[in-house]
C-alpha positions in Angstrom: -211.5 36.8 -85.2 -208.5 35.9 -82.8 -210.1 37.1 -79.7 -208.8 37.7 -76.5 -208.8 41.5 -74.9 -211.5 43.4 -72.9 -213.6 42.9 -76.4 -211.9 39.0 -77.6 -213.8 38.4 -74.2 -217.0 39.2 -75.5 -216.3 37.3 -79.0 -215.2 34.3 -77.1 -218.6 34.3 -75.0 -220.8 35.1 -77.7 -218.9 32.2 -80.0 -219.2 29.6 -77.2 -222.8 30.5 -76.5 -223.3 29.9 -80.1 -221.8 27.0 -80.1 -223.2 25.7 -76.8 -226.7 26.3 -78.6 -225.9 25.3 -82.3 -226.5 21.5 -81.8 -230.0 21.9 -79.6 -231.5 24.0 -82.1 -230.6 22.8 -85.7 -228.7 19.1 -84.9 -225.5 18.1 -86.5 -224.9 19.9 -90.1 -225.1 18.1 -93.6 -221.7 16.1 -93.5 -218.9 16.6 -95.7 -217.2 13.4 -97.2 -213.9 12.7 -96.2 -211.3 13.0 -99.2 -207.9 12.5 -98.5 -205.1 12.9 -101.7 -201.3 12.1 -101.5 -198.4 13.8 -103.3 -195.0 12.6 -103.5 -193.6 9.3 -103.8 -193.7 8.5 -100.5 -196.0 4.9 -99.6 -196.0 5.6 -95.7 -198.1 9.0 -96.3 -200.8 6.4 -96.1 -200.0 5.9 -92.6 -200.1 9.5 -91.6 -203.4 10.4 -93.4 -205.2 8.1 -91.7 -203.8 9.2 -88.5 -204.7 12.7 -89.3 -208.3 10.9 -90.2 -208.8 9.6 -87.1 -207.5 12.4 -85.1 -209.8 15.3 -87.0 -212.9 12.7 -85.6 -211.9 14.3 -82.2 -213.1 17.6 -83.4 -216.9 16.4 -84.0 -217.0 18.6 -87.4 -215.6 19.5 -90.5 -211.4 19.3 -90.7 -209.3 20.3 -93.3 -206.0 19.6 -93.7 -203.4 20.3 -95.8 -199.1 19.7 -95.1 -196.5 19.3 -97.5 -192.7 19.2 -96.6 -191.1 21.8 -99.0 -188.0 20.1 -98.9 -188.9 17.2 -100.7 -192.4 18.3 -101.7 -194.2 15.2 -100.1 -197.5 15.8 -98.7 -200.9 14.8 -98.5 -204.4 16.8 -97.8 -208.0 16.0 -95.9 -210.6 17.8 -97.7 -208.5 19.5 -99.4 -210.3 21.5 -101.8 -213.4 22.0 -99.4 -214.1 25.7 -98.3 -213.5 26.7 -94.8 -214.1 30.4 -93.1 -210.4 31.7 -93.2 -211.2 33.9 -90.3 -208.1 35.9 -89.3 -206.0 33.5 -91.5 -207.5 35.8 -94.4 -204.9 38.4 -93.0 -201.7 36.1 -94.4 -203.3 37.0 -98.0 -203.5 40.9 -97.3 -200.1 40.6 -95.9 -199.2 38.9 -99.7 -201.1 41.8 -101.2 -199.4 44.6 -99.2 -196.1 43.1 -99.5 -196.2 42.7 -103.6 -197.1 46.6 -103.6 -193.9 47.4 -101.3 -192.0 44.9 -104.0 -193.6 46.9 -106.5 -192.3 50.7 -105.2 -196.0 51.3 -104.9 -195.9 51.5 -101.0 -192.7 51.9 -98.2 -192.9 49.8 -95.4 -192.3 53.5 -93.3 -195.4 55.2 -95.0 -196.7 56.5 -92.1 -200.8 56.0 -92.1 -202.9 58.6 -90.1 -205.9 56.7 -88.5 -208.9 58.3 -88.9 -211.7 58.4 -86.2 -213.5 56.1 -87.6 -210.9 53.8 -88.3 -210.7 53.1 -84.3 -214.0 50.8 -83.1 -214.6 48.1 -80.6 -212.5 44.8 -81.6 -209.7 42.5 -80.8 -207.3 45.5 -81.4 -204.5 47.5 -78.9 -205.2 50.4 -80.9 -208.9 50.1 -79.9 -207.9 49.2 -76.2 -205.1 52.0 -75.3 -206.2 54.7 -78.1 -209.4 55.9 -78.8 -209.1 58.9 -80.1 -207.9 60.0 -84.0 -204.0 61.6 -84.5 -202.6 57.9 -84.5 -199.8 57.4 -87.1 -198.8 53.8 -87.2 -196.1 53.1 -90.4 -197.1 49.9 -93.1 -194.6 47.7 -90.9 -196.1 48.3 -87.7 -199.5 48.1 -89.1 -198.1 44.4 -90.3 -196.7 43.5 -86.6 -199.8 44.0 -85.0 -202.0 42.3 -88.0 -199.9 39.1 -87.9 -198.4 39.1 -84.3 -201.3 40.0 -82.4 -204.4 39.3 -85.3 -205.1 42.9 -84.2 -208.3 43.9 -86.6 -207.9 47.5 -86.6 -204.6 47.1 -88.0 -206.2 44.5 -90.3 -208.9 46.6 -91.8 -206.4 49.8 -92.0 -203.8 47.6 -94.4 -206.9 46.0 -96.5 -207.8 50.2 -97.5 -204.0 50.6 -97.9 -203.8 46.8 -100.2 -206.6 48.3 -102.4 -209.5 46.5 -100.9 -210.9 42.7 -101.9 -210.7 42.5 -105.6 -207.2 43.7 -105.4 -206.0 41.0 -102.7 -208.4 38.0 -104.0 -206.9 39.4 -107.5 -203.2 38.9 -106.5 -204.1 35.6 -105.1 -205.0 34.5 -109.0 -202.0 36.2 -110.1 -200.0 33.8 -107.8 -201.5 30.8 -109.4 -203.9 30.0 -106.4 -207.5 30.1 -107.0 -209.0 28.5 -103.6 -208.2 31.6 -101.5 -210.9 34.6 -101.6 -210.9 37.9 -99.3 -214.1 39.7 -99.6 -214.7 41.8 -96.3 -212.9 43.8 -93.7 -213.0 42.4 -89.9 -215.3 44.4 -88.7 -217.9 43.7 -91.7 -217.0 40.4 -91.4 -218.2 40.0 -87.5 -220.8 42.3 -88.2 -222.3 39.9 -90.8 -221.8 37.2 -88.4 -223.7 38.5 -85.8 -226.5 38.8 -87.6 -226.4 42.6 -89.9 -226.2 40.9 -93.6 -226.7 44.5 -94.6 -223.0 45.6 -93.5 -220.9 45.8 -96.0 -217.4 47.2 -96.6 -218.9 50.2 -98.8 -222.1 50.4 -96.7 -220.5 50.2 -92.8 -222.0 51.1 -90.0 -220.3 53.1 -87.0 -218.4 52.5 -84.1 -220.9 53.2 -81.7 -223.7 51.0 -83.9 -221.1 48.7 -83.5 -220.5 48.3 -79.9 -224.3 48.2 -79.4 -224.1 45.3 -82.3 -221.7 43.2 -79.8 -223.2 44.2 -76.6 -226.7 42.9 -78.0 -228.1 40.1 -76.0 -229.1 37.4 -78.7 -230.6 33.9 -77.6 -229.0 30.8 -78.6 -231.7 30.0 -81.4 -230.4 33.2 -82.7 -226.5 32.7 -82.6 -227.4 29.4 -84.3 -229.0 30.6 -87.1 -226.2 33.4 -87.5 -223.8 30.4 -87.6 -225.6 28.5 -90.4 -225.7 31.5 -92.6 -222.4 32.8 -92.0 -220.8 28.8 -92.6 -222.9 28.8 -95.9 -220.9 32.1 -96.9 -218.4 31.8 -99.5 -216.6 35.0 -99.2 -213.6 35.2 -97.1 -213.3 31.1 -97.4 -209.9 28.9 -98.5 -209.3 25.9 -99.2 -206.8 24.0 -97.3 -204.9 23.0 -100.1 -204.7 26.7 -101.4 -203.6 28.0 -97.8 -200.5 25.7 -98.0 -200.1 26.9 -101.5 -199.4 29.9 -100.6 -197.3 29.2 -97.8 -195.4 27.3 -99.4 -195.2 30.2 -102.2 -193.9 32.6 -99.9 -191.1 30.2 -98.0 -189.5 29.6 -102.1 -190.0 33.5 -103.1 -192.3 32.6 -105.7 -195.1 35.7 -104.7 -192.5 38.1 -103.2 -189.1 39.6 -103.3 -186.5 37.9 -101.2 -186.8 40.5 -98.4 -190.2 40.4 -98.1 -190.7 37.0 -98.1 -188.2 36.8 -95.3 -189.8 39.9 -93.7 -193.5 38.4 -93.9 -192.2 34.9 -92.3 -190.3 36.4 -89.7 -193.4 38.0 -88.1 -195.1 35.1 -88.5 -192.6 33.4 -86.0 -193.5 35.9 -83.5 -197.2 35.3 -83.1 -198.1 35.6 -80.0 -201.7 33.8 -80.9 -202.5 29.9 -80.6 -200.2 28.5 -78.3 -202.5 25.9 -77.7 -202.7 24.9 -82.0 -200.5 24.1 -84.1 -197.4 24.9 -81.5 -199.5 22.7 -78.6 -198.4 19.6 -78.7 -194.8 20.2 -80.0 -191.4 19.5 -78.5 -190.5 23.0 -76.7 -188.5 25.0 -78.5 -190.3 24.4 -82.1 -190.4 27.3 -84.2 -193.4 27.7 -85.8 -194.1 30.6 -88.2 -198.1 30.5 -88.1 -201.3 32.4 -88.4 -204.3 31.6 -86.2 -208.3 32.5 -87.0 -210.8 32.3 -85.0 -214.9 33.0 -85.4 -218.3 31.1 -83.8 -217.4 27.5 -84.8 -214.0 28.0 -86.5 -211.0 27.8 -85.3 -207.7 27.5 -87.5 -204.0 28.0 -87.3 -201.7 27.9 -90.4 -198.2 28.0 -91.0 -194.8 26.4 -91.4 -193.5 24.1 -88.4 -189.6 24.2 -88.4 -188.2 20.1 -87.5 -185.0 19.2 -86.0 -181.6 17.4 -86.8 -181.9 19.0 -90.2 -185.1 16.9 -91.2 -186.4 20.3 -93.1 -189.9 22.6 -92.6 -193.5 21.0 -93.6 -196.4 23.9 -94.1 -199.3 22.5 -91.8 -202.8 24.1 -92.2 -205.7 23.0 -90.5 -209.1 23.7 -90.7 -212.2 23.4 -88.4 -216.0 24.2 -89.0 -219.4 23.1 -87.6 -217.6 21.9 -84.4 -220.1 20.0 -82.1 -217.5 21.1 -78.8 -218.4 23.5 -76.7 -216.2 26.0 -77.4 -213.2 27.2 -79.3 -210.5 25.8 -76.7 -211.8 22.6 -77.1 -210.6 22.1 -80.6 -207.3 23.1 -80.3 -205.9 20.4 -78.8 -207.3 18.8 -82.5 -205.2 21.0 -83.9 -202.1 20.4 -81.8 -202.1 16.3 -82.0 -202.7 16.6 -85.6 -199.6 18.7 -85.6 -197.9 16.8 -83.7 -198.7 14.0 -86.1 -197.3 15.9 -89.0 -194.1 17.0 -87.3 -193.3 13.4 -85.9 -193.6 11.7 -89.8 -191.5 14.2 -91.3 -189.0 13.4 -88.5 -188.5 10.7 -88.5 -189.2 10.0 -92.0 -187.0 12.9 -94.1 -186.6 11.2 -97.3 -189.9 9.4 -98.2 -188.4 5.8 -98.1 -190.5 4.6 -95.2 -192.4 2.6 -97.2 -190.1 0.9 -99.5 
């Protein structure tokens, strides 16, 4: 997930062989018909879904999009309410989760959490590439810089123990009203399943060094194909598109946290230092965009809230890509970043709705 360190190196490579391989050994997957659903009373939303429809083509896979303009609650959604692999977009839900339990007096953001030897493996993590020995202390709101900032997956799999595990996140999901959202597995059982060790589980793990060796293995193209059938089949750790911008959109009006966390949460996302290429790509310099990005074998995502000049408001922007037939992650951001850029340029220029009257 969100890969790019000595190890996001060896993610990356092992996700673009996969990908390089995927279409020589099983062909294009079973295709998912386009759906596209308006809200708002706004005629010209016609005009921007089919743009968005023509640009996801582009991607040679499976897009989902979802945006909605939270100040006049216009929006519209391509396949909507199909599944996709959150990736490290799942981490914007444990954030919710962690969050609701400082809201709740049941954690501090300076609780001060030892990490344990274990708790330190072989990942897209700083803890993992500058510390690899136990006696780190790291405090909630640290732990939540580094999850959301950096997608770091130590961090990540530390706060989903501290949140209470899956059922407790996937639980406060329902809670919120938002049923298309499930988190079932830490990081590192999540890549383990992916590369191929169903057995890995977030009661049964498996150990750093088994680890390593797991992402060292040489596999053969045939193999990282079938990995990514089985692990696109999976439902755990999926969202739809439409529940992603739910929840957004949930947090930016304070209806799943506290004031001061909701500002807190959206804050960091402002500082991600991930995706420049997505959802900020193809924006005017300068756009603020509070966003999380996720990113496994033939998915790549980015999610968040795009901030639009002269006053013309914010519009939550998620989008989705599986089953890619490009050769590698990079290649499908700049899907992401014109679609963007189609989303931000409507809203502009079109505030109030009455394009098309």
């Amino acid at each position: 997930m969100d890969t790019k360190s000595p190890l996001r190196s060896r993610l990356a490579l092992l996700a673009s062989a996969a990908l390089a391989g995927l279409w020589m050994a099983l062909g294009a997957p079973a295709s998912v018909a386009q759906s596209t659903e308006l809200t708002g009373n706004d005629p010209g939303l016609e005009y921007l879904a089919a743009e968005v429809e023509r640009l996801a083509e582009n991607a040679r896979g499976t897009v989902g999009v979802a945006a909605y303009h939270l100040e006049t609650g216009r929006g519209f959604t391509l396949n909507g309410d199909v599944r996709f692999p959150m990736a490290s977009t799942y981490k914007v839900p444990i954030a919710v989760q962690i969050l609701s339990m400082v809201d709740r007096g049941e954690l501090s953001l300076y609780d001060m959490i030892e990490l344990a030897e274990d708790d330190i493996y072989l990942t897209a993590s700083a803890i993992s590439d500058l510390l690899d020995d136990p006696g780190v202390q790291l405090s909630i709101h640290n732990l939540l810089e580094l999850m959301l900032q950096i997608s770091d997956n130590i961090a990540t799999d530390v706060l989903f123990r501290e949140a209470g595990g899956a059922a407790a996140i996937t639980g406060r999901m329902a809670d919120a009203g938002i049923e298309g959202i499930r988190v079932d597995r830490t990081t590192w059982a999540l890549i383990a399943n992916w590369l191929g060790r169903p057995d890995v589980t977030v009661e049964a793990g498996i150990q750093p060094d088994e680890f390593r060796k797991l992402l060292e293995a040489e596999r053969t193209q045939e193999d990282l194909a079938a990995n990514n059938r089985t692990f696109n089949a999976d439902p755990r750790d999926t969202a739809t598109p439409a529940a992603m911008a739910s929840l957004l959109r949930k947090i930016w009006e304070g209806e799943v946290l506290s004031e001061e966390s909701s500002r807190l949460l959206i804050d960091i996302m402002y500082r991600c230092r991930t995706g420049e290429a997505r959802l900020k790509g193809a924006l005017p310099p300068g756009t603020a965009v509070a966003h999380k990005t996720g990113t496994i074998g033939e998915t790549t995502n980015d999610v968040g809230i795009i901030d639009l000049p002269g006053g013309a408001g914010h519009v939550v922007t998620v989008v989705y890509i599986r089953e890619s037939k490009l050769e590698n992650n990079a290649a499908m951001e700049p899907v992401i970043a014109q679609i963007a850029r189609a989303v931000h340029d409507y809203f502009v220029f079109n505030p109030r709705g009455n394009l098309g009257s």
